[in-house]
N, CA, C and O atoms as a DFTB+ gen file, in Angstrom:
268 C
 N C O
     1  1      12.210      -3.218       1.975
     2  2      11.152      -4.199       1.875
     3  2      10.786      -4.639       3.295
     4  3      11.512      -4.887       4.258
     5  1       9.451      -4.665       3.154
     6  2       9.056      -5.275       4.680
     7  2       9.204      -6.917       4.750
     8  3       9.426      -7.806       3.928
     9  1       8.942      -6.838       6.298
    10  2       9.145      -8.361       6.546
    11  2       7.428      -8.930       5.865
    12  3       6.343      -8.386       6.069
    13  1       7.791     -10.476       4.836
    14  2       6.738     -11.087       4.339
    15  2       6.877     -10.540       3.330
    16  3       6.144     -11.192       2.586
    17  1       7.504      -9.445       2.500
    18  2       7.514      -8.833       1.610
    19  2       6.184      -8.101       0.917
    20  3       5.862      -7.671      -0.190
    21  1       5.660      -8.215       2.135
    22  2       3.687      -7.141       1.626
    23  2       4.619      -5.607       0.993
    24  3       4.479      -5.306      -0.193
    25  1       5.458      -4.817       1.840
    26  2       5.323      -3.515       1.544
    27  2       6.770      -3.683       1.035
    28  3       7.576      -4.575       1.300
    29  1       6.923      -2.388       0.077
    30  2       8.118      -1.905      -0.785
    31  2       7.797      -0.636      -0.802
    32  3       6.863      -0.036      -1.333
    33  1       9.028      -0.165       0.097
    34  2       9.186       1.329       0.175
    35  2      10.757       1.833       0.231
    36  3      11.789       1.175       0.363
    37  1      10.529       3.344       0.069
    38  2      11.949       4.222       0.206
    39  2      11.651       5.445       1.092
    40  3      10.478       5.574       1.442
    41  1      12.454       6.266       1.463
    42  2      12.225       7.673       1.948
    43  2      11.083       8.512       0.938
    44  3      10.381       9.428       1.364
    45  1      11.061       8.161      -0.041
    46  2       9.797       8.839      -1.195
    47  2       8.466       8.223      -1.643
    48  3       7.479       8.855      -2.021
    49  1       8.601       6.764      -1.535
    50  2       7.572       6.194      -1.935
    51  2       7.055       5.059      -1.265
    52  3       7.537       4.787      -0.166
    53  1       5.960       4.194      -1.843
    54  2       6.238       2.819      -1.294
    55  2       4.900       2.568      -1.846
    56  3       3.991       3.376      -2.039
    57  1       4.951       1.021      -2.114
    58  2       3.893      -0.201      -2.657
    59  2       3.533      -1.418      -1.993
    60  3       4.292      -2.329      -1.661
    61  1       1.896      -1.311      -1.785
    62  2       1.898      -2.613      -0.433
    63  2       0.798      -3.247      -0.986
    64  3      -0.108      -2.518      -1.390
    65  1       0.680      -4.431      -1.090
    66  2      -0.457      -5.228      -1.609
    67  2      -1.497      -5.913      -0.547
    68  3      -1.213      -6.541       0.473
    69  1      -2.227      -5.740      -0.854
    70  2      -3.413      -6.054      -0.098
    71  2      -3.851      -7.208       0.047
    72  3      -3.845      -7.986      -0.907
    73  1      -4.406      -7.630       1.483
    74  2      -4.050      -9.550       1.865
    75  2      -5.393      -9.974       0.732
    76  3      -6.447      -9.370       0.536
    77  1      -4.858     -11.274       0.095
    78  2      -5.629     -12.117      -0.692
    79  2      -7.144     -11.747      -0.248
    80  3      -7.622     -11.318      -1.298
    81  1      -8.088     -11.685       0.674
    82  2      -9.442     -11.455       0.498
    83  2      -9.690     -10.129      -0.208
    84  3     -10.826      -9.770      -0.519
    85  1      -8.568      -9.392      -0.458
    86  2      -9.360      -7.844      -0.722
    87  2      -9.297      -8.507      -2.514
    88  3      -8.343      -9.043      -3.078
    89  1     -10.195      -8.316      -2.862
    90  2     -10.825      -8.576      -4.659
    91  2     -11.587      -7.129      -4.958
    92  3     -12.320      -6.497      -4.198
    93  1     -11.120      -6.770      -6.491
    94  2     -12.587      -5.760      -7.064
    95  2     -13.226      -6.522      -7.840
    96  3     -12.922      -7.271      -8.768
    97  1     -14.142      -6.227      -7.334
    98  2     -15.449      -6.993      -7.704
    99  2     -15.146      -6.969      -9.208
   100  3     -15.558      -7.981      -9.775
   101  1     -14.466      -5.982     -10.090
   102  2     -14.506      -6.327     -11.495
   103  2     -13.450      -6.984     -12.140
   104  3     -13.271      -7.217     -13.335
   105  1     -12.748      -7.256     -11.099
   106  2     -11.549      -8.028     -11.910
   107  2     -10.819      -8.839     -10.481
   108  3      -9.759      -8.510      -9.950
   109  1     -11.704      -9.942     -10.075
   110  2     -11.840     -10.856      -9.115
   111  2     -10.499     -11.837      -9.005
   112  3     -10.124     -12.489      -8.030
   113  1      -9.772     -11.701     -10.610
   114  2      -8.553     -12.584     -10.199
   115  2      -7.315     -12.035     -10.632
   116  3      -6.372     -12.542     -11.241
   117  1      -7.536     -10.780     -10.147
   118  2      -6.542      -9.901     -10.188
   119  2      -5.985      -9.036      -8.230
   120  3      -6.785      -8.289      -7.666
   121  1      -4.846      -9.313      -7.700
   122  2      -4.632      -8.430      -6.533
   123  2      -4.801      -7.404      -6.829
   124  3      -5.010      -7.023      -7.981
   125  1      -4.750      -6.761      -5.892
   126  2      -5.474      -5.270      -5.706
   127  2      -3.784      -5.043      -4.795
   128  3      -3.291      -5.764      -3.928
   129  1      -3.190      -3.645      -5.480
   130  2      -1.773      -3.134      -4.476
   131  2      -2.499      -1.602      -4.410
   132  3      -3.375      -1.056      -5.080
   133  1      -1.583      -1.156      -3.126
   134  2      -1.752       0.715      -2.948
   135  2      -0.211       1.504      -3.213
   136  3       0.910       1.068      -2.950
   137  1      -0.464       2.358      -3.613
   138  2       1.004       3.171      -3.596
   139  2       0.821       4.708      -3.140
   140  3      -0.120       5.449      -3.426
   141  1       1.855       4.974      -2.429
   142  2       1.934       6.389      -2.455
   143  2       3.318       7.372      -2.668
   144  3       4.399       6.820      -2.461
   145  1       3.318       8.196      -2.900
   146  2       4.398       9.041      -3.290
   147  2       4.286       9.837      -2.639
   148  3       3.149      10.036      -2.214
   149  1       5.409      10.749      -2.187
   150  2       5.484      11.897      -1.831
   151  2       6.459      12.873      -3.118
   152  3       7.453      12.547      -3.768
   153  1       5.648      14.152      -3.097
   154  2       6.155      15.240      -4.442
   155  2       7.067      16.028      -3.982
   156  3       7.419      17.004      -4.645
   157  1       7.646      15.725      -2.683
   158  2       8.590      17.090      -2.227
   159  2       9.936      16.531      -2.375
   160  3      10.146      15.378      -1.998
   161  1      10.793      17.189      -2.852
   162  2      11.924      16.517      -3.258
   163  2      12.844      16.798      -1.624
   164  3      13.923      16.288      -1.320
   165  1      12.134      17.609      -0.909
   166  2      13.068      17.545       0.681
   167  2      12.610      16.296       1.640
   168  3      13.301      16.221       2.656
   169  1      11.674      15.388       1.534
   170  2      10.989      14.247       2.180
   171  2      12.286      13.308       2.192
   172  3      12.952      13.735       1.248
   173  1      12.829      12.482       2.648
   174  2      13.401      11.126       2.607
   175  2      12.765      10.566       4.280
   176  3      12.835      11.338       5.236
   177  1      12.353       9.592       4.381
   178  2      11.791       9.265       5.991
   179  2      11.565       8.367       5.666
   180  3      10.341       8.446       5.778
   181  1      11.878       6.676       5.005
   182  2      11.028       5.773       4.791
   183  2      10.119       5.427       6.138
   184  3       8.995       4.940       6.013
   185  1      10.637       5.689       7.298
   186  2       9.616       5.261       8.667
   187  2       8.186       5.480       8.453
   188  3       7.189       4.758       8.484
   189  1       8.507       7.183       8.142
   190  2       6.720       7.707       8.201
   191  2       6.435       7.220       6.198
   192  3       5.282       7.316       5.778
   193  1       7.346       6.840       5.404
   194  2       6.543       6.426       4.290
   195  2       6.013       4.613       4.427
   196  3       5.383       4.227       3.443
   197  1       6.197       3.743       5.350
   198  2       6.146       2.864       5.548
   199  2       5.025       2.874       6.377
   200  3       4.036       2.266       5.968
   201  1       4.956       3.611       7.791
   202  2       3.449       3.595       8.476
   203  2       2.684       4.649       8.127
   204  3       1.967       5.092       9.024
   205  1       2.611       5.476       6.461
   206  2       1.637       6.019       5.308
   207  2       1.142       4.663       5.007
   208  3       0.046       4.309       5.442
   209  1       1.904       3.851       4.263
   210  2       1.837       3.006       3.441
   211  2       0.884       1.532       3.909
   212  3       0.178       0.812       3.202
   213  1       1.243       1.443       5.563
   214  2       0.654       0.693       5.969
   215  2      -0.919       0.653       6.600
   216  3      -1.673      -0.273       6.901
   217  1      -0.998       1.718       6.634
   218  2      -2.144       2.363       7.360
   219  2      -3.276       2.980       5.968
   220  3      -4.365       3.523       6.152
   221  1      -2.779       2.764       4.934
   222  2      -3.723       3.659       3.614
   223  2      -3.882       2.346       3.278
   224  3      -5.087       2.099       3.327
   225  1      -3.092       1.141       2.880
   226  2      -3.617      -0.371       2.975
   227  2      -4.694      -0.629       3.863
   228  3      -5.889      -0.720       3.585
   229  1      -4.371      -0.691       4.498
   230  2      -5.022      -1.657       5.880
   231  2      -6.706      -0.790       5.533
   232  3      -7.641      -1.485       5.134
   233  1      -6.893       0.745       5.746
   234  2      -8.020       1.385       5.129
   235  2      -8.975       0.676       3.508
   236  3     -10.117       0.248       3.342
   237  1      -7.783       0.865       2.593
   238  2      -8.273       0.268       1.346
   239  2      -9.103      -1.506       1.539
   240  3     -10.178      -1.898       1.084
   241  1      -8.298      -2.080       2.201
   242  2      -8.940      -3.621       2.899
   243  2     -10.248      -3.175       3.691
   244  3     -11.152      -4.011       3.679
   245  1     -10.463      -2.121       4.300
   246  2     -11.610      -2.298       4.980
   247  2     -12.403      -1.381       4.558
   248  3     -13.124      -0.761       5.340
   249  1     -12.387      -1.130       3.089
   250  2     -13.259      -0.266       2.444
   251  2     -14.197      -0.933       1.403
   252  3     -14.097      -2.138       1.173
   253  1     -15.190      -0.082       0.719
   254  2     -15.900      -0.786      -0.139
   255  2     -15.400      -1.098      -1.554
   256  3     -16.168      -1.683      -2.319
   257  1     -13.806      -0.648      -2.082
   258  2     -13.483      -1.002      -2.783
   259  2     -12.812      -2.595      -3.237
   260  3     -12.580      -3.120      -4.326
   261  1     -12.626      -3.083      -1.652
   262  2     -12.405      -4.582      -1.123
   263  2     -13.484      -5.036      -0.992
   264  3     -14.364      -4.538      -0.290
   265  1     -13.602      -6.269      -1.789
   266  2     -15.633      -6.519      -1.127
   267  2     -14.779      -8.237      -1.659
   268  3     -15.413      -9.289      -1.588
């Protein structure tokens, strides 16, 4: 778990929620989280699944799916 507890990750996966302004427009009082997985069962690295994780957030916030 990251510090502030935004991201939750492992060497395989990880889940990071997106800061309070990011809303979808269709369901406005609901957070918006990202996840990603990796399918290779030889992967364990939480480092590079943590700056995946942080960097596909931070994108999703400054996209048009955040409005």
């Amino acid at each position: 778990m990251s510090e502030g507890e935004r991201f939750v990750y492992s060497g395989q996966a990880g889940v990071g929620r997106t800061l309070p302004s990011c809303k979808v427009s269709e369901h406005p009082e609901q957070d918006l989280y990202t996840a990603v997985e990796t399918r290779d069962s030889g992967i364990d690295d939480p480092a590079a699944i943590e700056k995946l994780l942080v960097a596909y957030t931070k994108a999703v916030e400054g996209s048009p799916a955040c409005r």
